[in-house]
DSSP file (Angstrom, degrees, kcal/mol; ACC not computed):
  #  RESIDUE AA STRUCTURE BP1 BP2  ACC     N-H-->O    O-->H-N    N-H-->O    O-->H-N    TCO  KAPPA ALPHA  PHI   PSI    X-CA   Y-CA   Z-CA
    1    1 A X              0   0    0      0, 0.0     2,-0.1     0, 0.0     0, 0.0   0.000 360.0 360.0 360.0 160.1  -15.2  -20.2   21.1
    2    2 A X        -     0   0    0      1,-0.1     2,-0.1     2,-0.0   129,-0.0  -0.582 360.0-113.4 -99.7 156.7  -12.1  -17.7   20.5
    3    3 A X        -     0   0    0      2,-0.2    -1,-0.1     1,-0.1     3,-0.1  -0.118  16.9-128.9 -76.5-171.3  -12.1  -14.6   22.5
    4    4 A X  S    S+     0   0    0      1,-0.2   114,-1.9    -2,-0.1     2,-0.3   0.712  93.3  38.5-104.0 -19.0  -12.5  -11.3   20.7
    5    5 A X  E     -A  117   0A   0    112,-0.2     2,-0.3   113,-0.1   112,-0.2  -0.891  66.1-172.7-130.9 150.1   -9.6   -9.6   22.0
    6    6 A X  E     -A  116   0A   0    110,-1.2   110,-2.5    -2,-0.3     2,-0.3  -0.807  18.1-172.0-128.4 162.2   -5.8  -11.4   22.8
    7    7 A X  E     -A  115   0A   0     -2,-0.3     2,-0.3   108,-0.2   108,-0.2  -0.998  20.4-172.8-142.2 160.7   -2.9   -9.4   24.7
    8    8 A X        -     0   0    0    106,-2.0     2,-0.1    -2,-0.3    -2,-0.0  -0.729   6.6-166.3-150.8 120.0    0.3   -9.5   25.6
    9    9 A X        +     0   0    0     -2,-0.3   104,-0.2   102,-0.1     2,-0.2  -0.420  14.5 159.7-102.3 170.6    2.8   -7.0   28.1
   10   10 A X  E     -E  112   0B   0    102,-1.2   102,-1.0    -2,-0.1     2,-0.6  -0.620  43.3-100.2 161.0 140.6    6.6   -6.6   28.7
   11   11 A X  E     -E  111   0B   0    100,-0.2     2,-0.6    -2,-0.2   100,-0.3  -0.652  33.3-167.1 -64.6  98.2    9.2   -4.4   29.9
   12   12 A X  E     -E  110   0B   0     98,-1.6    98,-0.9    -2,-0.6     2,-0.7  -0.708  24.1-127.1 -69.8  99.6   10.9   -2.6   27.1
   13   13 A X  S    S+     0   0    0     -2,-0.6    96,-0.3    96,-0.2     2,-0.2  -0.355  77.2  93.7 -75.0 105.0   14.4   -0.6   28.1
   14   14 A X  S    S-     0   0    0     -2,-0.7     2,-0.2   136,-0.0    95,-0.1  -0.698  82.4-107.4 156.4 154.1   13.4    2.6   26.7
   15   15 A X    >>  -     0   0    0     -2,-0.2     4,-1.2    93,-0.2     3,-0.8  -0.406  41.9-115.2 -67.3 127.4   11.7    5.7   27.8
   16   16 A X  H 3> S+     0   0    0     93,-0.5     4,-1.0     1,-0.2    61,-0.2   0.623 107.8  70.3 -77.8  26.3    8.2    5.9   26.5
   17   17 A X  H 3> S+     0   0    0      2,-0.2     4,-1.6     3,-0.1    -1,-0.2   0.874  98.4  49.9 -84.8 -19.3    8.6    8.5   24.6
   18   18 A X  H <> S+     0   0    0     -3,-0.8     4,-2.2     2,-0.2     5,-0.3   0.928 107.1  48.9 -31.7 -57.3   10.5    6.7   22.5
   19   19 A X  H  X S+     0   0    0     -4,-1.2     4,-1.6     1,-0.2     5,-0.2   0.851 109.9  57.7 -68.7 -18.4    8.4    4.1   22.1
   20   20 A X  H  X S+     0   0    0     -4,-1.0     4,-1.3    -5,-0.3    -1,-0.2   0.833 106.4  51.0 -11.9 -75.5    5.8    6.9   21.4
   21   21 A X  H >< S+     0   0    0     -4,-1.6     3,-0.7     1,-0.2    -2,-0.2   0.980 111.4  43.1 -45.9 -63.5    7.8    8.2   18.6
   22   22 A X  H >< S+     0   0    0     -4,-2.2     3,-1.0     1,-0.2    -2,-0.2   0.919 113.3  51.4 -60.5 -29.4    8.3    5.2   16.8
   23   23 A X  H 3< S+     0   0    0     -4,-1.6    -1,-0.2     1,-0.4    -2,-0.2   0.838 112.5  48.8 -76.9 -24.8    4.6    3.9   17.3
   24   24 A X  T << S+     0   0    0     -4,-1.3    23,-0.6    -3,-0.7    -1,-0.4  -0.099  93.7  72.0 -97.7  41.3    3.2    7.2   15.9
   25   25 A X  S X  S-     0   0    0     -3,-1.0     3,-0.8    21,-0.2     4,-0.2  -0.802  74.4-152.6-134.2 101.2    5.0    7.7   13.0
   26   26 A X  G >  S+     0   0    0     19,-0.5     3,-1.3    -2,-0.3     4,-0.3   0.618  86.0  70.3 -29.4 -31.9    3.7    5.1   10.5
   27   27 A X  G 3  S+     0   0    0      1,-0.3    -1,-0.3     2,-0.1    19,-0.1  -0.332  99.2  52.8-124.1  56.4    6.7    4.6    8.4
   28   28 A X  G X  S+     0   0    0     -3,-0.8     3,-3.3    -6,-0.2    -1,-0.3   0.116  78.7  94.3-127.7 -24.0    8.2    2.9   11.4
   29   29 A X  G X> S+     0   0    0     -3,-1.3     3,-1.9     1,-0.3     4,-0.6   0.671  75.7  67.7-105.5 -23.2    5.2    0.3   11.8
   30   30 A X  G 34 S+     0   0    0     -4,-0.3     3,-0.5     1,-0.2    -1,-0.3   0.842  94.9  60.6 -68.0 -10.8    7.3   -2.5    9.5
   31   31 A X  G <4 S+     0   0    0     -3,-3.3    -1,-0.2     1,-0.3    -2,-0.2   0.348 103.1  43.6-104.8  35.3    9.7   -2.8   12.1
   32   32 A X  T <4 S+     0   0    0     -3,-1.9     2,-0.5   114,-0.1   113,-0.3   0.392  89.0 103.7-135.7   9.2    7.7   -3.8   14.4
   33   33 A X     <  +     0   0    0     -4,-0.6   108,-0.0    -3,-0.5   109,-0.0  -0.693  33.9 172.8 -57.0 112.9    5.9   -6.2   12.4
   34   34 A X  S    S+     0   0    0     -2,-0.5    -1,-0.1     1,-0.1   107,-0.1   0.711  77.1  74.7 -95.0 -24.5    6.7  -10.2   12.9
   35   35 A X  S    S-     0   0    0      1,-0.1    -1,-0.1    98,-0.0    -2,-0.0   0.810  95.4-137.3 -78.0 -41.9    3.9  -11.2   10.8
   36   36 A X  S    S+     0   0    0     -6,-0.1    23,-0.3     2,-0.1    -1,-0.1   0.522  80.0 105.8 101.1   2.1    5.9  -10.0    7.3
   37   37 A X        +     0   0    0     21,-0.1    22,-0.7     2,-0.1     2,-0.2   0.837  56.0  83.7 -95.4 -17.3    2.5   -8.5    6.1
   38   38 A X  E     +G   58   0C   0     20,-0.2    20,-0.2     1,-0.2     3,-0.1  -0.526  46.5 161.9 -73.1 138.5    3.8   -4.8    6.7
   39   39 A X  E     -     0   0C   0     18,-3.2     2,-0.4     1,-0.3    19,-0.2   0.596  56.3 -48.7-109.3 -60.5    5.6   -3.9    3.8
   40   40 A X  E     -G   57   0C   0     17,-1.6    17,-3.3   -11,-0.1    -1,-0.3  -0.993  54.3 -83.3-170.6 153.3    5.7    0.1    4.2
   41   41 A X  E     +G   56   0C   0     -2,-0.4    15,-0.2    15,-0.2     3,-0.1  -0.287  38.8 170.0 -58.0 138.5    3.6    3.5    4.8
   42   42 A X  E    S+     0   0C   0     13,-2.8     2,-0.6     1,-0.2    14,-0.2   0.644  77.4  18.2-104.0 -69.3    2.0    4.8    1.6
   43   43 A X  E    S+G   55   0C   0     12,-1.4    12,-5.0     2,-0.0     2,-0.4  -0.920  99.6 125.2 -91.4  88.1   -0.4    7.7    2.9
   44   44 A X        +     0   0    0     -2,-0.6     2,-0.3    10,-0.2    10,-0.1  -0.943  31.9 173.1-110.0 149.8    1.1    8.5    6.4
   45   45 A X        -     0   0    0     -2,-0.4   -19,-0.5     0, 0.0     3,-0.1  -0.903  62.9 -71.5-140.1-179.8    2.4   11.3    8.5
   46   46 A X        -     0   0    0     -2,-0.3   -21,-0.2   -21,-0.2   -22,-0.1  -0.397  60.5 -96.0 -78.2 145.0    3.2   10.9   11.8
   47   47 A X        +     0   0    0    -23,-0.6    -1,-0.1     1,-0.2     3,-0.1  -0.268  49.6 162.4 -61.9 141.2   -0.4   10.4   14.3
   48   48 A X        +     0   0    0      1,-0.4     2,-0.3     2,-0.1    -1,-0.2   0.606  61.5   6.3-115.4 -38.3   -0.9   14.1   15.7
   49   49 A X  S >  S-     0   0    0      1,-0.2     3,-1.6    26,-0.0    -1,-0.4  -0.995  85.0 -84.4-157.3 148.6   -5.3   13.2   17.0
   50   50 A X  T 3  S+     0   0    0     -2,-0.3     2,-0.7     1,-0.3    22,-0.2   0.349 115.5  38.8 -32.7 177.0   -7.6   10.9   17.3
   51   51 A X  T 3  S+     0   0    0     20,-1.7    20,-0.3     1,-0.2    -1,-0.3  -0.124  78.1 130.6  66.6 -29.9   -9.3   10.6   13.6
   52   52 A X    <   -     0   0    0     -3,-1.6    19,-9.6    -2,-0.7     2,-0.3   0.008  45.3-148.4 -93.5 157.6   -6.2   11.1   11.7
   53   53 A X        -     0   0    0     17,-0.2     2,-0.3    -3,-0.1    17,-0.2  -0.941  20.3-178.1-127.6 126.5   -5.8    8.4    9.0
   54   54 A X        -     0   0    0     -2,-0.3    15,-5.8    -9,-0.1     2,-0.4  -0.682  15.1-146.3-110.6 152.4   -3.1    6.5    7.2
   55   55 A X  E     -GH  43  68C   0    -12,-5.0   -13,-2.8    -2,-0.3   -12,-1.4  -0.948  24.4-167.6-122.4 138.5   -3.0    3.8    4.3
   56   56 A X  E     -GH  41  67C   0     11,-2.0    11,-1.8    -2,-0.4     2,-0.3  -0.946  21.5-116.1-134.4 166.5   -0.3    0.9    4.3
   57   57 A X  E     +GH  40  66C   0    -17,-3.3   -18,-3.2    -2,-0.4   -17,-1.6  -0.650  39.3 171.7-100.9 140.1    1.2   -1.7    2.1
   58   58 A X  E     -GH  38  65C   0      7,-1.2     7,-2.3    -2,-0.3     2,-0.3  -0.908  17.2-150.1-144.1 154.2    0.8   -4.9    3.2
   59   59 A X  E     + H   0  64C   0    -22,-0.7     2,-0.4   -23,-0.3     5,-0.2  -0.950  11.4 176.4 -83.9 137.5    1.3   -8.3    2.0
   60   60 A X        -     0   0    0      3,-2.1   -24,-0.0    -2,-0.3   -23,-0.0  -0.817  54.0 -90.1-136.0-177.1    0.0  -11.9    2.3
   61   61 A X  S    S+     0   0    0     -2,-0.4     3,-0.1     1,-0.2    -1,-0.1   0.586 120.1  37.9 -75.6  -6.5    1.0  -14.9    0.7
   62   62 A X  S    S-     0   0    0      1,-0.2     2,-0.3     2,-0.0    -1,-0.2   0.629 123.7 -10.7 -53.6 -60.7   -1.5  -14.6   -2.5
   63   63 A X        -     0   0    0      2,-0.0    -3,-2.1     0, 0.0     2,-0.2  -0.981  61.9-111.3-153.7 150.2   -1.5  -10.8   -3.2
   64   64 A X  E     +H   59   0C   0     -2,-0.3     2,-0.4    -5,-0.2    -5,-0.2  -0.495  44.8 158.0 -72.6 163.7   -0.4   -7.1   -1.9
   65   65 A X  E     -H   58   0C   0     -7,-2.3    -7,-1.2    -2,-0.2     2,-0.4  -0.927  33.3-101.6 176.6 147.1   -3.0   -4.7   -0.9
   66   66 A X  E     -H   57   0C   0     -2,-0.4    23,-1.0    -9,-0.2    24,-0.3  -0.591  16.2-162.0-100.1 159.8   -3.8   -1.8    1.0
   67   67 A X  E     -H   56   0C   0    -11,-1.8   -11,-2.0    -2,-0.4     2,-0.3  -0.896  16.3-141.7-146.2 147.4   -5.7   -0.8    4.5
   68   68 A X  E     -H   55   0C   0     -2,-0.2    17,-1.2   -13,-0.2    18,-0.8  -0.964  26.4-159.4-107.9 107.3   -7.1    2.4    5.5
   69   69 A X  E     -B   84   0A   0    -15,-5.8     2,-0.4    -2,-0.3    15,-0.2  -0.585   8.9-157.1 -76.1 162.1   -6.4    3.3    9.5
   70   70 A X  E     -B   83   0A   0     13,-0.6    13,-2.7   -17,-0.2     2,-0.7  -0.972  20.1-130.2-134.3 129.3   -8.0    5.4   11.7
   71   71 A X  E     +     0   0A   0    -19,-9.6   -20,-1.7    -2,-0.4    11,-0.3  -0.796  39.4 159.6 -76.5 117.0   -6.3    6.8   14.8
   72   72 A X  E     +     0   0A   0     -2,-0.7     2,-0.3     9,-0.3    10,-0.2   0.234  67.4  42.4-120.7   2.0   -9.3    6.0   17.7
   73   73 A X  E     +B   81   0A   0      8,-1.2     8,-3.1     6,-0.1     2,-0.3  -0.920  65.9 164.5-151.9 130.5   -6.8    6.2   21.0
   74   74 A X  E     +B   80   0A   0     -2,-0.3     2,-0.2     6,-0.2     6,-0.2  -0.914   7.7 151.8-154.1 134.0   -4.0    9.0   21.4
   75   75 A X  E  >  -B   79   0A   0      4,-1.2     4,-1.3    -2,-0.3   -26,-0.0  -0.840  44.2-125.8-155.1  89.6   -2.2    9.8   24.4
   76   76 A X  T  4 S-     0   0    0     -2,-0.2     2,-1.3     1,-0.2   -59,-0.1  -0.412  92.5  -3.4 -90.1 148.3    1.2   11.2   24.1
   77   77 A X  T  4 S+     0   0    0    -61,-0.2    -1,-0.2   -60,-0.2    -2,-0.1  -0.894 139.6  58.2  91.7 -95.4    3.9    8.9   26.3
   78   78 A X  T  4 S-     0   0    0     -2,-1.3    24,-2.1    24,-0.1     2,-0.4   0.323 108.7  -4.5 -94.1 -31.8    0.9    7.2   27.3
   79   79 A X  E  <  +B   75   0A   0     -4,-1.3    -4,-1.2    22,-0.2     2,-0.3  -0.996  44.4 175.6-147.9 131.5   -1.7    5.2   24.6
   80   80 A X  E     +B   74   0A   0     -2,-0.4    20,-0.6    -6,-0.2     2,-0.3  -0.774  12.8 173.5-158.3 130.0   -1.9    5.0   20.6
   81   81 A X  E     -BC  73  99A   0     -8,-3.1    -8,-1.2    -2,-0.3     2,-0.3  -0.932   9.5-168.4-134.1 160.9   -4.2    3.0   19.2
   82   82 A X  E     - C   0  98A   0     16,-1.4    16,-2.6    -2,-0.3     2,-0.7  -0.948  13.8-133.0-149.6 146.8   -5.3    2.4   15.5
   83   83 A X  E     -BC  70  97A   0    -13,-2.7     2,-1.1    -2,-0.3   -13,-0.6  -0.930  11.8-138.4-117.1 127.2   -8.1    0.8   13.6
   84   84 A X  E     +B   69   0A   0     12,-5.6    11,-4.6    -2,-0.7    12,-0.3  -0.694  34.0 170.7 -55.8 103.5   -8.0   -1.5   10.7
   85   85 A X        -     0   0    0    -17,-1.2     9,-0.4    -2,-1.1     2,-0.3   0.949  53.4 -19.5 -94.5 -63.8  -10.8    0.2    9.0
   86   86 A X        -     0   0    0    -18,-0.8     2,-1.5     7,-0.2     7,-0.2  -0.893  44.7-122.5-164.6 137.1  -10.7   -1.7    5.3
   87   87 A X  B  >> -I   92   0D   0      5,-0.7     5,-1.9    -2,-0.3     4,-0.6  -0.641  39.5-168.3 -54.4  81.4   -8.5   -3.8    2.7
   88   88 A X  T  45S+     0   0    0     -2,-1.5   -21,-0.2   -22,-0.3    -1,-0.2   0.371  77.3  60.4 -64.7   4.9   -9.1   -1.2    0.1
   89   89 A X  T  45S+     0   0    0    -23,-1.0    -1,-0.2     1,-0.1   -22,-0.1   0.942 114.3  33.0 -77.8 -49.4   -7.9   -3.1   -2.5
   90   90 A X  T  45S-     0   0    0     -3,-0.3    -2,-0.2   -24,-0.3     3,-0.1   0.408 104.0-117.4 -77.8  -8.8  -10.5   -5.8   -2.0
   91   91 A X  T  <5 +     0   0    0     -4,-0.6     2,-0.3     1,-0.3    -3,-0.2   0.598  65.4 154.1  80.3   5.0  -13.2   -3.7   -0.9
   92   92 A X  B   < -I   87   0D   0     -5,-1.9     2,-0.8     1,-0.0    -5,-0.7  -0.549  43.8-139.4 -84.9 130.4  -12.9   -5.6    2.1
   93   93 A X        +     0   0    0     -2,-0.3    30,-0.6    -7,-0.2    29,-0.5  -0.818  26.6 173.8-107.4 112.9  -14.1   -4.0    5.7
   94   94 A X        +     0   0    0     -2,-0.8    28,-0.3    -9,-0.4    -9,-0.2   0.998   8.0 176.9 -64.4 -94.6  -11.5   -5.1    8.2
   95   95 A X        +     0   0    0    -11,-4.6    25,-0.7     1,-0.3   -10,-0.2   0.579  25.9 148.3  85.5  -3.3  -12.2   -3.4   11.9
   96   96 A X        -     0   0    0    -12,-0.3   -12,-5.6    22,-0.1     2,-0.4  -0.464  37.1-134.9 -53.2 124.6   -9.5   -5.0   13.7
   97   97 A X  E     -CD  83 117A   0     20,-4.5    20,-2.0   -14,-0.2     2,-0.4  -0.809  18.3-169.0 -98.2 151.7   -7.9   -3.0   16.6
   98   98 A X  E     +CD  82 116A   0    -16,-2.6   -16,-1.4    -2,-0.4     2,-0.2  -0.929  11.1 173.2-134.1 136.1   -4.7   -2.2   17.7
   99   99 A X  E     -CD  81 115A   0     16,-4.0    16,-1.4    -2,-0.4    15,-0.2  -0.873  14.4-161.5-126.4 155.0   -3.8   -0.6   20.9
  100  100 A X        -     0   0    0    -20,-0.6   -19,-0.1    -2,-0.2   -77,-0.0  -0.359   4.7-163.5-134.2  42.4   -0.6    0.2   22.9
  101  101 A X        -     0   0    0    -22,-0.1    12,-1.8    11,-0.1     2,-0.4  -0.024  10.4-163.1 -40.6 132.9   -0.6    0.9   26.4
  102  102 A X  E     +F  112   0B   0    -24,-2.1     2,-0.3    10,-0.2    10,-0.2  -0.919  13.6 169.6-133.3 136.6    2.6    2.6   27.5
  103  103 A X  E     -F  111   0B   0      8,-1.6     8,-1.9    -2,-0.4   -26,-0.0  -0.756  28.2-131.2-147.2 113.5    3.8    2.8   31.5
  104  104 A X  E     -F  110   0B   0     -2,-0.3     6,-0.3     6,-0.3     3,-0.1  -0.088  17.0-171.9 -54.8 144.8    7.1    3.9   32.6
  105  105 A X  S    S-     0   0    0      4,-3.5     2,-0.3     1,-0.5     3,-0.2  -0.400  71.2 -35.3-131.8  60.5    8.7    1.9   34.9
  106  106 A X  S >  S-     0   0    0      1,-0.2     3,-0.6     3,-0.1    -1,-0.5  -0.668  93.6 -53.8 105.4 179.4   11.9    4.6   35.6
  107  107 A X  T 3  S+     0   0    0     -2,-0.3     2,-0.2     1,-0.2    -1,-0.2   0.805 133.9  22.7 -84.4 -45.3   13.7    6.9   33.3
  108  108 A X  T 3  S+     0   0    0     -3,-0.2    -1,-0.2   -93,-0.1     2,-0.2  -0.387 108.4  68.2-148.6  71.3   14.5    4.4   30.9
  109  109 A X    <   -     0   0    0     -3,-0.6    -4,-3.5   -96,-0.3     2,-0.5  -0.939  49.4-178.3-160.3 129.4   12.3    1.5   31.0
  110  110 A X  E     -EF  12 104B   0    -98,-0.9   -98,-1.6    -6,-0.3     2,-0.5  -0.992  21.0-142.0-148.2 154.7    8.6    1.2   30.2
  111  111 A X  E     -EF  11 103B   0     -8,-1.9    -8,-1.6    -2,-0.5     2,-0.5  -0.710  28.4-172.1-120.1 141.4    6.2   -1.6   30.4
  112  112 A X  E     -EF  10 102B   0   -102,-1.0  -102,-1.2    -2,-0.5   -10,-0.2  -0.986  11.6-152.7-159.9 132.2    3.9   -1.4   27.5
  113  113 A X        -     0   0    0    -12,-1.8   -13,-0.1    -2,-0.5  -106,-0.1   0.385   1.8-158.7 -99.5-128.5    0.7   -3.5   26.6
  114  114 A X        -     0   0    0    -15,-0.2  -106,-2.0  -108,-0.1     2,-0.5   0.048   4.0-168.9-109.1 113.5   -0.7   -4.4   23.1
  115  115 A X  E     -AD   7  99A   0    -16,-1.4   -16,-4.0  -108,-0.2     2,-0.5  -0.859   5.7-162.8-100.6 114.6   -4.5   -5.3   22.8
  116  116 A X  E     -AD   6  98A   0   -110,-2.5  -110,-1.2    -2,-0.5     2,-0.5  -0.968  18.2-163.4-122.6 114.9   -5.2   -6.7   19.3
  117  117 A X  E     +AD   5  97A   0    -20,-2.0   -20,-4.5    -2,-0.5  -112,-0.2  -0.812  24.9 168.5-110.6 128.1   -9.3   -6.3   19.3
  118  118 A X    >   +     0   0    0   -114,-1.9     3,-0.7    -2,-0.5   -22,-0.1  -0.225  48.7 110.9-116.8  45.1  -11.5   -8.3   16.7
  119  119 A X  T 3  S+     0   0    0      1,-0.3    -1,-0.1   -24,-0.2   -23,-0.1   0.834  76.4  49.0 -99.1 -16.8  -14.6   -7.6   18.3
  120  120 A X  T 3  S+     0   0    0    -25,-0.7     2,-0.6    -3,-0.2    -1,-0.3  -0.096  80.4 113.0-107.6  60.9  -15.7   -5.2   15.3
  121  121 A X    <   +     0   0    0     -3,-0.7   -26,-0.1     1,-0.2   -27,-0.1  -0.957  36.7 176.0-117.7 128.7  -15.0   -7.4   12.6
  122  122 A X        +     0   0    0     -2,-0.6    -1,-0.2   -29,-0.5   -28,-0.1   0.856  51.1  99.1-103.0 -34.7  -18.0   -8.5   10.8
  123  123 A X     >  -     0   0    0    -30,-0.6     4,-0.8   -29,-0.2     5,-0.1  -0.097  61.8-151.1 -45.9 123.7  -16.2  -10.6    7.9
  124  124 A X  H  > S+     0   0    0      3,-0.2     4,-6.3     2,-0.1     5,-0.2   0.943 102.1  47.8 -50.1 -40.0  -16.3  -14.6    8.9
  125  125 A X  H >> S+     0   0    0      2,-0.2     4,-1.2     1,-0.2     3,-0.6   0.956 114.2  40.8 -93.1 -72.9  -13.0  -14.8    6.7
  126  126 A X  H 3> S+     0   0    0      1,-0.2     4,-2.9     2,-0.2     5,-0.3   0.926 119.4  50.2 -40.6 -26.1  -11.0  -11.6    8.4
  127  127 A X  H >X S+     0   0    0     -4,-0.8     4,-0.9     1,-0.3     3,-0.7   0.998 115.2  41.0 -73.6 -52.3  -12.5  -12.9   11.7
  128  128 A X  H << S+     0   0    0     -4,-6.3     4,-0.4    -3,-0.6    -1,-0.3   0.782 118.7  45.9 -66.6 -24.5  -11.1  -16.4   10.8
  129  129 A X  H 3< S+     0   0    0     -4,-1.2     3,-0.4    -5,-0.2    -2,-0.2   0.762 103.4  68.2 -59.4 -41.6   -7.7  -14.8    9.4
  130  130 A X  H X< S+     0   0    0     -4,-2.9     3,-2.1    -3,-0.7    -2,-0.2   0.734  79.3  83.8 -64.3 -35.5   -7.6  -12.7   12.5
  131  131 A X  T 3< S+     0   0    0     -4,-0.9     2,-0.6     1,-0.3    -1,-0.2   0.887  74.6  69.9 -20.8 -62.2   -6.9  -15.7   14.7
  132  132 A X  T 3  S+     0   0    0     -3,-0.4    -1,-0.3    -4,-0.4    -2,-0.1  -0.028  72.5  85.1 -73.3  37.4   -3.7  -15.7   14.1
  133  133 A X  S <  S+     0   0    0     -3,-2.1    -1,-0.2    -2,-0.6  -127,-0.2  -0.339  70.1 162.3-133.6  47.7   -3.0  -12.8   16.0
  134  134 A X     >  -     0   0    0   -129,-0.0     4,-2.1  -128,-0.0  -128,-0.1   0.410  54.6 -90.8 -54.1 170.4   -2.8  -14.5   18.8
  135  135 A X  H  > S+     0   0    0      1,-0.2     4,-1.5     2,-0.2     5,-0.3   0.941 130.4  44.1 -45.1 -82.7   -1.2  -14.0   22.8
  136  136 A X  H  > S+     0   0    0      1,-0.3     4,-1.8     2,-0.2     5,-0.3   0.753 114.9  49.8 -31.6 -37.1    2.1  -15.6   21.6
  137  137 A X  H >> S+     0   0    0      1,-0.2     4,-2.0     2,-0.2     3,-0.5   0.991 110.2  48.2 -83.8 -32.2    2.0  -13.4   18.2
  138  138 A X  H 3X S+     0   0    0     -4,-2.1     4,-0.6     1,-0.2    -2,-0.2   0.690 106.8  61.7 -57.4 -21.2    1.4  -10.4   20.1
  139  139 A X  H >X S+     0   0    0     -4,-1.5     4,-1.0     1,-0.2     3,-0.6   0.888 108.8  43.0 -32.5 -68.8    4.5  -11.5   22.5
  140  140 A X  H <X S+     0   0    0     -4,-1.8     4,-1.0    -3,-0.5     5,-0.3   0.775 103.9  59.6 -70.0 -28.3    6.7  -11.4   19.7
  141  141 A X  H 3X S+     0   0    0     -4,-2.0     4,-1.7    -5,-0.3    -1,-0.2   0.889 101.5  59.7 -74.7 -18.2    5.6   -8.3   18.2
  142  142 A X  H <X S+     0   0    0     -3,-0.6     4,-1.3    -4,-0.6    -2,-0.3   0.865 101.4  50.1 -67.8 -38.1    6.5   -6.9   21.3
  143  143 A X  H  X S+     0   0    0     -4,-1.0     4,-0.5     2,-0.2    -1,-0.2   0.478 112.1  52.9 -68.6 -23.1   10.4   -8.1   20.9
  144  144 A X  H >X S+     0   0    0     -4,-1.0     3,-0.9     2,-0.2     4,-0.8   0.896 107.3  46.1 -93.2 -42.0   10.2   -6.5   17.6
  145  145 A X  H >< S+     0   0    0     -4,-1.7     3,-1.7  -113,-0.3    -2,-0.2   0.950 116.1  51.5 -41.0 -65.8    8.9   -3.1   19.0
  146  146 A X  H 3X S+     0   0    0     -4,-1.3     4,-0.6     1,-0.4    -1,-0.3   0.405 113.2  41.5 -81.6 -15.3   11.8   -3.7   21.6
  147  147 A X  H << S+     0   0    0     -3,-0.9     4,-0.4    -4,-0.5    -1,-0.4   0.431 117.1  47.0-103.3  -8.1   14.5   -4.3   19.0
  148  148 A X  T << S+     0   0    0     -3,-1.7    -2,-0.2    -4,-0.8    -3,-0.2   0.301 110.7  47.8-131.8  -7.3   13.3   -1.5   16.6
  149  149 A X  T  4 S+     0   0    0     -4,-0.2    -3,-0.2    -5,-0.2    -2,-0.1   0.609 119.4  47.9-111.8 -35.5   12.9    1.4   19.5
  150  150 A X  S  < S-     0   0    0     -4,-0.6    -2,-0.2    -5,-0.1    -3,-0.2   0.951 108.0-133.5 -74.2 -57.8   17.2   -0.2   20.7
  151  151 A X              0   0    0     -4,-0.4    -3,-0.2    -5,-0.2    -4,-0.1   0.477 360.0 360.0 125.4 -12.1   17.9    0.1   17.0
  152  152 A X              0   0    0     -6,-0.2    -4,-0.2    -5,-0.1    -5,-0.1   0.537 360.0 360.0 -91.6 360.0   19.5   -3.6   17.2
């Protein structure tokens, strides 16, 4: 049986309030994507408290569609976390988390976690889709984080 929750850490050279900025501002969130389903913010502004919500465009290899987020973890420097709430195109209720622990390690270095949590996803098919959001992909989404807070 799969776990509900996968993670993955690494040191990123940048302060975290950069990575801060970029993770709280939505219509940033494609470039840190690996997966190729973020396409771009629709409804965003940048997270200011817990609740706030944004909708983005996403893509899969069938169809585009939108998801509704909810902010559930905000910290500034320190945490941002976000909820898949639902595929409003499909009517679909998602519930997938994603969370971002951020710890400086020096002025311009910060070690930063990402927790991708399926534990409230009731769909069999998101749950089985969700798989693939694995240790290894969250590893690499971290090297896109880390390339997209350098700019390279």
């Amino acid at each position: 049986m799969s776990t509900s929750t996968n993670s993955a850490t690494r040191v990123i050279d940048a302060p975290a309030a950069d990575i801060y900025d970029l993770l709280t501002n939505p219509q940033r969130h494609a470039e840190t994507d690996n997966s190729g389903m973020v396409v771009s913010a629709d409804q965003a502004e940048r997270f200011q408290s817990v609740g706030d919500t944004f909708t983005m465009n996403m893509t899969k290899e069938d169809s585009d569609y939108q998801t509704r987020n909810k902010v559930f973890a905000l910290q500034e420097n320190k945490v941002v976390g976000w909820q898949n709430l639902e595929n409003t195109t499909a009517g679909v209720e998602v519930g997938a988390k994603w969370l971002y622990e951020l710890e400086p390690e020096g002025p311009d270095a910060t070690r930063v976690k990402i927790t991708y949590d399926r534990s409230d996803i009731e769909s069999s098919e998101v749950k089985s889709m969700s798989e693939s959001f694995d240790d290894d992909f969250l590893e690499t989404s971290l090297d896109a984080l880390a390339a997209a807070v350098s700019g390279s």
